[in-house]
C-alpha positions in Angstrom: 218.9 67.3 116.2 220.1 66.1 119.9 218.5 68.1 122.7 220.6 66.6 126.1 223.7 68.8 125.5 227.8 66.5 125.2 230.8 68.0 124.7 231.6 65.5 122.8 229.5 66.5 120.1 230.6 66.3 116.5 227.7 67.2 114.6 228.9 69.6 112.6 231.7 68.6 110.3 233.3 71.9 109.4 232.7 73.3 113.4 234.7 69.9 114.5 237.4 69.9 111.9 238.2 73.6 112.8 238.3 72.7 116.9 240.4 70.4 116.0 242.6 72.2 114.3 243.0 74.9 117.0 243.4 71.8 119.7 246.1 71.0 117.3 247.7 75.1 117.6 247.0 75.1 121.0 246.7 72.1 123.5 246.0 73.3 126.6 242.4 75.2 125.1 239.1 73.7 125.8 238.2 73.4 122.3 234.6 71.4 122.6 231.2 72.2 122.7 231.0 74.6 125.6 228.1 73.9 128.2 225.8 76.8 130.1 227.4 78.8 133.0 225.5 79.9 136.1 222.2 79.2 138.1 220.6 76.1 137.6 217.5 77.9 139.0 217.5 81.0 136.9 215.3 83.8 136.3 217.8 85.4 133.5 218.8 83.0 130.6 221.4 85.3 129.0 222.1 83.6 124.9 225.4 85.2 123.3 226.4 83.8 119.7 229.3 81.4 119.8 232.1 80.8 121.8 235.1 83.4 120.8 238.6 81.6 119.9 240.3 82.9 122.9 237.8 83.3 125.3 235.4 80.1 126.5 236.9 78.4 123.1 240.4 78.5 125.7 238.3 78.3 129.2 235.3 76.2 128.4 232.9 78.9 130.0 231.1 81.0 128.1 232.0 85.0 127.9 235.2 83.9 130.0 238.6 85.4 129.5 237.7 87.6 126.0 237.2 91.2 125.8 233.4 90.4 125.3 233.1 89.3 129.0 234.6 91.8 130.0 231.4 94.2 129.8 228.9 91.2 130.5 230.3 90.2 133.9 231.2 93.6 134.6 227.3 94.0 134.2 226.1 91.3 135.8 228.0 91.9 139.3 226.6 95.7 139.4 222.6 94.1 138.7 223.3 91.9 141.2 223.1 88.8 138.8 226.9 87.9 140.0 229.0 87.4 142.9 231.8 89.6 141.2 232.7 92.0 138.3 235.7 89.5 136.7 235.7 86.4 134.7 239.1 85.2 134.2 238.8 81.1 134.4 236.7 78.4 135.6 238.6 78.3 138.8 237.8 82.0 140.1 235.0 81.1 142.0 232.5 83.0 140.4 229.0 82.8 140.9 226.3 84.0 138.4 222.8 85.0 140.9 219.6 83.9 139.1 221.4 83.9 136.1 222.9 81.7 133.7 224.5 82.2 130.2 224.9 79.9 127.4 225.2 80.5 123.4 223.1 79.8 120.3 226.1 77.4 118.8 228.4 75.5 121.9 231.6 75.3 119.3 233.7 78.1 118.0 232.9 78.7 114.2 236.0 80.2 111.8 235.9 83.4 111.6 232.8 84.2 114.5 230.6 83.3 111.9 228.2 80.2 112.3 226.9 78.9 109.3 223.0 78.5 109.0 222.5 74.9 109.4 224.8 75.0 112.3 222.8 77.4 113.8 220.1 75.2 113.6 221.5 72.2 114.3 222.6 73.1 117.2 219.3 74.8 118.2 218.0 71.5 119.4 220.3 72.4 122.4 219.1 75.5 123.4 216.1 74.4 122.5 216.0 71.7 125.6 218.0 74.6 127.6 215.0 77.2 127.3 212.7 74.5 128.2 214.5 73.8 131.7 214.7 77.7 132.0 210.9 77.6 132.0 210.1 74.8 133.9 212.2 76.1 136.6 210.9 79.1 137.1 212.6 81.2 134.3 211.3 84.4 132.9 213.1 86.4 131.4 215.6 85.7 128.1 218.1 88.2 126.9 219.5 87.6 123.4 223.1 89.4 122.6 222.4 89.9 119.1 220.2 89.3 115.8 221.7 85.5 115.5 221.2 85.0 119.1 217.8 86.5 118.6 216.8 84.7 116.1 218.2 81.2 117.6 215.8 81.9 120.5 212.8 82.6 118.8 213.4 79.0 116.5 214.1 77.0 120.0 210.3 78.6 120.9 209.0 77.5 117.3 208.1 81.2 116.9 208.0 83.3 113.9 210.9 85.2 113.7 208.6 88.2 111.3 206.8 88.7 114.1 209.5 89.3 116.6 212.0 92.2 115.1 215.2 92.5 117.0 216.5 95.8 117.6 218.8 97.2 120.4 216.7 97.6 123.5 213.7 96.1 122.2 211.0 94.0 124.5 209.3 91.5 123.4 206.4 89.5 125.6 206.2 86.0 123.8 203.1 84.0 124.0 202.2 81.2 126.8 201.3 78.2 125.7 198.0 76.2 126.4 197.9 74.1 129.8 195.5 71.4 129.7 192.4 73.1 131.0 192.8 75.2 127.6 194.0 78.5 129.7 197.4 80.1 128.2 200.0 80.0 130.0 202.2 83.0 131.0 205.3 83.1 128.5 208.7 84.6 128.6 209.9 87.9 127.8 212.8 88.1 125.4 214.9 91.4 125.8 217.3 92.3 123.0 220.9 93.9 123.1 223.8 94.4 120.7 225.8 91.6 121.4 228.9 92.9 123.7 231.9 92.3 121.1 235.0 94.5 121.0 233.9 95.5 117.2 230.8 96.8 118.4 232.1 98.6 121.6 234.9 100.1 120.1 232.5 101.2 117.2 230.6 102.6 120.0 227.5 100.8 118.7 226.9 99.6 122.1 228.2 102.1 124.7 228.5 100.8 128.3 225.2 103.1 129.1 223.1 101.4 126.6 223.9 97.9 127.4 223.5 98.9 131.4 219.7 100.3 130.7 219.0 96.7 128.9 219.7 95.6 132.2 218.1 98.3 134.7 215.0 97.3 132.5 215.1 93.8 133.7 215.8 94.7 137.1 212.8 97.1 136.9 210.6 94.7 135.3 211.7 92.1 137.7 211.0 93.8 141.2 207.6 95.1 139.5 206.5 91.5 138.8 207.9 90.5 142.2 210.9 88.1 140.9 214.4 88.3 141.5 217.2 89.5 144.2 
C-alpha cells in the first residue's frame, strides 16, 4: 500500500480498466487518480468518497464541476473556508482558506461504488495525507459519509466500533503518546451526509443541516482559538 500519492497510479485493476475506458468515451476528461485541493496549511481536512464521473473525474479537482460541489463550495465560501461560492474548473482561481479536500479513493469507481479492497488500498494515501494534516497544524477532519468515515478512522488505525457515524456527530479521537509518555492532543472528526444530488434531492441532507455541521466547526474553532 503506497503512501506518497501519483496520478499515475494503477493499483487497482478494475478502477484503471474503467478510467480507461471513460478516457476512451471522453478524451479531453482527467480520468487519473485525483490529488487533494486547497491549503497546504490546513486546519479543515474535508474527505468525500470518490471522485464523480463528471465532476473531478472530468476536472481533476475534487467536488469540481458536479452537482455535489455545488453545496460544498457554496459552504465553504459562506464559513469563510473559500475565496468564492463556485467551483467550475481548475482555472477559476479559487482558493480554499484553511481548508483542503481530498477523497477516501483518488479514481472514479463504476457505478460510485468503491469496492472494499479499493477502499483500503488506497487508504495508504489518505493515510500519509492525514498525517501531513497533523503535522501541520491540522485539527479538525470532516468525513462526507459512512465510507468516508470509515476510511478516516482506518488511516488513524482506529476502531471503527468505537466511532459510530451518524449525521452531525462529533467525535474527539485520541492523541497519541509523545516521547516523554504524555498524550498528545488528537483530531476531531465531524461527520455529515455526504453532499450527493440523491441525498439532497431526497432531502436527507437539507442545506440547513449540512450548514450547522459547519457553524459547529466554526464555533469549535474560534472557542479553541484556531482558524479565520
Amino acid at each position: 500500500m503506497q503512501s506518497t500519492f501519483s496520478a499515475d497510479c494503477r493499483q487497482c485493476r478494475r478502477l484503471s480498466a474503467f478510467m480507461d475506458e471513460v478516457k476512451r468515451r471522453h478524451p479531453d476528461y482527467h480520468a487519473r487518480p485525483v490529488p487533494a485541493f486547497g491549503d497546504a496549511a490546513s486546519r479543515l481536512l474535508v474527505i468525500g468518497l470518490a471522485p464523480g464521473m463528471h465532476g473531478a473525474n472530468r476536472t481533476g479537482r475534487p467536488f469540481t464541476g458536479d452537482f455535489a460541489g455545488i453545496l460544498l463550495y457554496r459552504t465553504l465560501y459562506k464559513f469563510g473556508f473559500a475565496s468564492h461560492e463556485g467551483s467550475a474548473s481548475t482555472g477559476d482561481n479559487l482558493r480554499l482558506l484553511e481548508c483542503r479536500i481530498t477523497n477516501a479513493v483518488k479514481c472514479l469507481p463504476p457505478g460510485n461504488k468503491p469496492e472494499p479492497g479499493e477502499i483500503r488500498q488506497c487508504n495508504g494515501y489518505l493515510a500519509a495525507e492525514i498525517a501531513d494534516f497533523k503535522e501541520g497544524g491540522g485539527v479538525a477532519l470532516l468525513a462526507l459519509g459512512a465510507i468516508a468515515h470509515q476510511a478516516a478512522l482506518m488511516a488513524l488505525g482506529l476502531k471503527l466500533k468505537a466511532f459510530p457515524f451518524t449525521h452531525g456527530a462529533i467525535h474527539a479521537l485520541p492523541g497519541e503518546l509523545a516521547p516523554d509518555g504524555l498524550k498528545t492532543g488528537g483530531l476531531t472528526l465531524y461527520d455529515s451526509y455526504h453532499c450527493s444530488r440523491y441525498n439532497t434531492q431526497t432531502r436527507r441532507l437539507t442545506t440547513d443541516m449540512f450548514e450547522q455541521v459547519f457553524a459547529r466547526i466554526r464555533a469549535d474553532f474560534a472557542a479553541a482559538g484556531v482558524g479565520l
